[in-house]
TORSE-416535 format. One line per field, with one value per residue (C-alpha): residue number from 1; residue in three letters; x, y negated, z negated. Coordinates in steps of 0.25 Angstrom, whole numbers. Each point is the difference from the previous one (the first is absolute). Example, Ala and Ser with C-alpha at 12.3 -4.5 7.8 and 13.67 -1.06 7.14 Angstrom:
REM TORSE-416535
num c(1, 2)
residuo c(ALA, SER)
u c(49, 6)
v c(18, -14)
w c(-31, 2)
END
This chain:
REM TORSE-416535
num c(1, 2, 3, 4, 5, 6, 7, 8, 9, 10, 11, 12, 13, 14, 15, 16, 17, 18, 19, 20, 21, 22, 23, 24, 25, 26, 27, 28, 29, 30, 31, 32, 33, 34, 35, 36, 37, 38, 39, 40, 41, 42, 43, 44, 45, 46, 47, 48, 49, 50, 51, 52, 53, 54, 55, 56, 57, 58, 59, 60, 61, 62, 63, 64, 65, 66, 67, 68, 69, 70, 71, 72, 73, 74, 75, 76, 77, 78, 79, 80, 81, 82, 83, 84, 85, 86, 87, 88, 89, 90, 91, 92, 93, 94, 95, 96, 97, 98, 99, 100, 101, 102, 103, 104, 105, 106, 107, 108, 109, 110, 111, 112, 113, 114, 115, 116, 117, 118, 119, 120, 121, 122, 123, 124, 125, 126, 127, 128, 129, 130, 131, 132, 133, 134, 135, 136, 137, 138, 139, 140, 141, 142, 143, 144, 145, 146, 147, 148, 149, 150, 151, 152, 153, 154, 155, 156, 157, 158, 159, 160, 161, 162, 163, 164, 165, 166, 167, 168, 169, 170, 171, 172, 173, 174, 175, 176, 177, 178, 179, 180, 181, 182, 183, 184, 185, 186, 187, 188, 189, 190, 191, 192, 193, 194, 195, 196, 197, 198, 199, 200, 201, 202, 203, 204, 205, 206, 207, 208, 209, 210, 211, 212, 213, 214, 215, 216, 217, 218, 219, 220, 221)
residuo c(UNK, UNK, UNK, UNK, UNK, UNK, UNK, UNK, UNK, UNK, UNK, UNK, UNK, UNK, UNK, UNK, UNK, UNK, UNK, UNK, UNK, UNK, UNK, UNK, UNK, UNK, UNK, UNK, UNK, UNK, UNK, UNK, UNK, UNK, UNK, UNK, UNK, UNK, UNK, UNK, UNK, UNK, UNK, UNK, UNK, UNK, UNK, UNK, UNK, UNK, UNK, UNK, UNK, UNK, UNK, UNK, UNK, UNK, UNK, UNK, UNK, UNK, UNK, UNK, UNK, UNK, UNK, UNK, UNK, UNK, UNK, UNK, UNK, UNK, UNK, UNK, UNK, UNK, UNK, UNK, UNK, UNK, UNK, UNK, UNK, UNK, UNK, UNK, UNK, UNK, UNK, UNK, UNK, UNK, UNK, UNK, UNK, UNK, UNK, UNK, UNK, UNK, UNK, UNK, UNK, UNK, UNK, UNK, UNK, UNK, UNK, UNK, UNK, UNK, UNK, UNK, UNK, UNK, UNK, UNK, UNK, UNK, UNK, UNK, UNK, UNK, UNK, UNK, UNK, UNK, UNK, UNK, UNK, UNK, UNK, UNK, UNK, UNK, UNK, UNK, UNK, UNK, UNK, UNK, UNK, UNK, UNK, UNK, UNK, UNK, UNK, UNK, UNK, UNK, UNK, UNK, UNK, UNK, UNK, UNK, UNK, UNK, UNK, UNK, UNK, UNK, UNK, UNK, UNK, UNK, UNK, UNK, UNK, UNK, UNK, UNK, UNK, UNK, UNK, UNK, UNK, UNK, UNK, UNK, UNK, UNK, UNK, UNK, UNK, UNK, UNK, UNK, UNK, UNK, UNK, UNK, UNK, UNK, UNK, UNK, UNK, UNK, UNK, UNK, UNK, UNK, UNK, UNK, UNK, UNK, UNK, UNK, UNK, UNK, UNK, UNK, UNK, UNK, UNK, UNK, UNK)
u c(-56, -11, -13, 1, -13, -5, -9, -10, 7, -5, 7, -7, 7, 2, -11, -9, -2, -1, 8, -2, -7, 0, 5, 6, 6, 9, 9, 5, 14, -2, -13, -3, -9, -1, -4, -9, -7, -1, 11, 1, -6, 11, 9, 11, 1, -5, 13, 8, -5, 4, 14, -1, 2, -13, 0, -1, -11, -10, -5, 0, -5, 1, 11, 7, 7, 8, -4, 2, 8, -6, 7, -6, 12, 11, 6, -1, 14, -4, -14, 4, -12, 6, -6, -1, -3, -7, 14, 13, 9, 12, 12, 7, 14, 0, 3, -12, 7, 4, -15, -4, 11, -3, -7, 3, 8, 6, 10, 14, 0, 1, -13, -8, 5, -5, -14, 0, 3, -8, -11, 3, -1, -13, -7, 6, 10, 13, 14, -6, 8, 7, -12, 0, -17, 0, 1, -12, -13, -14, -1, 15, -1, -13, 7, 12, -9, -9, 13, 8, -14, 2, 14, -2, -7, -15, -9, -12, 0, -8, 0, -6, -4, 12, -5, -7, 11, 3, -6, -10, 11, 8, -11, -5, 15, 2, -11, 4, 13, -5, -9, 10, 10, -10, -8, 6, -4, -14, 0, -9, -2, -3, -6, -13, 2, -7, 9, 12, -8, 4, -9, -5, 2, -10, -2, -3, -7, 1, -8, -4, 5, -7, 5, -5, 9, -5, 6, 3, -9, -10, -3, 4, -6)
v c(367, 5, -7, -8, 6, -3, 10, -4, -13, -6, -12, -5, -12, 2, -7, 12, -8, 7, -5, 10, 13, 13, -6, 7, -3, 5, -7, 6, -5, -12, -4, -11, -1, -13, -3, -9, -6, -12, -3, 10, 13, 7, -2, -2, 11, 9, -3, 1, 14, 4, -4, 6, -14, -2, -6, 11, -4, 3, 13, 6, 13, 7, 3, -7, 9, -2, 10, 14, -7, -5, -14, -2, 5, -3, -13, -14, 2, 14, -3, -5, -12, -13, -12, -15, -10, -15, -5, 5, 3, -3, 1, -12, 2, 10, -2, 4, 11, 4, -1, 9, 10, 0, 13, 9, 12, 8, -1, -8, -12, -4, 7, -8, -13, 5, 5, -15, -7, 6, -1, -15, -1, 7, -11, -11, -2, 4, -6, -3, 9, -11, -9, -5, 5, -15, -4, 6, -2, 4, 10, 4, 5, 8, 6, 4, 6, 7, 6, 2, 8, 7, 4, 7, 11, 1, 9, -9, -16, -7, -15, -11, -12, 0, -13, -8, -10, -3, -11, 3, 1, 8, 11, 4, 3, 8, 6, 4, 5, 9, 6, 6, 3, 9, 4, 15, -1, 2, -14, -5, -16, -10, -10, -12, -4, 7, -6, 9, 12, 5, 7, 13, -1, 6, -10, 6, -9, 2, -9, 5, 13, 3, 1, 2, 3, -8, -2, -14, -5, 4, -8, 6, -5)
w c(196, -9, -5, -14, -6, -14, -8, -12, -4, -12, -7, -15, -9, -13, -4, 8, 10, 14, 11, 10, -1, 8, 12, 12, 13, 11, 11, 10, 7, 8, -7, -8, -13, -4, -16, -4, -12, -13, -6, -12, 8, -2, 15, -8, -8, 12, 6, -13, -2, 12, -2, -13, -5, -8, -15, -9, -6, 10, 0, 13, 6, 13, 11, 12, 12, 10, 8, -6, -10, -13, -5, -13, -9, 10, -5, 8, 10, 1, 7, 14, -4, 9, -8, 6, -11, 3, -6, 8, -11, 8, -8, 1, -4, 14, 14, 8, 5, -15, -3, 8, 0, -15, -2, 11, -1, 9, 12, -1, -2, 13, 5, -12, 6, 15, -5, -9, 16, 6, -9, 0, 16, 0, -10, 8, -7, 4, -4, -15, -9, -6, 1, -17, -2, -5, 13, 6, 5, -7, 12, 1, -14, 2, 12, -10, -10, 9, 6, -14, -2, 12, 0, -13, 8, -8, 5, -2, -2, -10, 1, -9, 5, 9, 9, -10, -3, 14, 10, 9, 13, -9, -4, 13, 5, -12, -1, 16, -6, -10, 8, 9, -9, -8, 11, -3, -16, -7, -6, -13, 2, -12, 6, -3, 14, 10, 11, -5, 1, 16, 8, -2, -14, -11, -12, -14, -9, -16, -9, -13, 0, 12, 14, 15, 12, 14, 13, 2, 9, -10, -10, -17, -12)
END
């Protein structure tokens, strides 16, 4: 695995407006950066940049690497960038297992449905590949996306919000989740709660086109 590293990021609306300017950071593989900040300071379109997803309409300058290897003009499936949104996105005319074969490439199809098994007994779920999404629990279905994400082999995770529409119970399990499944992956976290953030972390703040990178148990502004 390689570091996700960002070089002289600057994001500006249309308008002018700055979101971000001339920020920089680098995570190393099993390391988490967590991303914080009002709403409207640019996390979003951080993450959409990354992904080479961002609206056109911003301007943007500077580059993304995954180690030696530049992303910025690669497109969106090329970029090995796993993404995790607060919302599952769970197709729902698909089978579990359907779900998360959906994507993966390589092998017979045979050796697709293992790696699909498997995957489901490691998030305690084994035996649901015919399990209708529908059916789920809140934390089942993070569990599928985390492992839909997963299976597609990135290189570096991105998550956004990934626990904020689960109960309290259900957060702190899948936050324990997560964690070990990415504990191989540098990791960027969007996140207002500072309880999703685990430890060892760095926090970067951005507010007003302005950003600061902290440890955790030191306090940001």
């Amino acid at each position: 695995m390689h570091p996700l590293r960002v070089d002289n990021l600057s994001l500006h609306l249309p308008s002018g407006q700055c979101l971000v300017q001339d920020l920089s950071f680098s995570i190393e593989p099993g390391s988490v950066l967590a991303l914080m900040g009002p709403s409207g300071s640019g996390k979003s379109s951080i993450l959409s940049w990354l992904t080479g997803t961002a609206d056109s309409r911003i301007t943007t300058h500077g580059n993304v690497w995954l180690g030696d290897k530049k992303l910025n003009h690669l497109p969106t499936e090329k970029r090995r960038l796993g993404l995790m949104l607060q919302q599952d996105y769970l197709f729902p005319h698909m089978t579990v297992g359907d779900n998360l074969q959906f994507g993966l490439r390589g092998g017979t199809r045979q050796t697709r449905r293992e790696r699909v098994s498997q995957s489901l007994v490691d998030a305690g779920l084994g035996g649901m590949e015919d399990r209708d999404p529908a059916t789920l629990s809140g934390g089942q279905r993070a569990r599928v996306s985390l492992v839909r994400t997963l299976l597609s082999d990135p290189c570096a995770l991105l998550l956004d919000e990934p626990f904020s529409g689960l109960d309290t119970a259900l957060r702190e399990q899948i936050r324990r989740f997560t964690w070990d499944a990415a504990a191989q992956l540098p990791v960027l976290l969007v996140t207002h709660d500072v309880a999703d953030i685990p430890e060892g972390a760095k926090v970067l703040t951005i507010s007003d086109c302005t950003h600061s990178v902290e440890p955790l148990n030191i306090q940001t502004v």
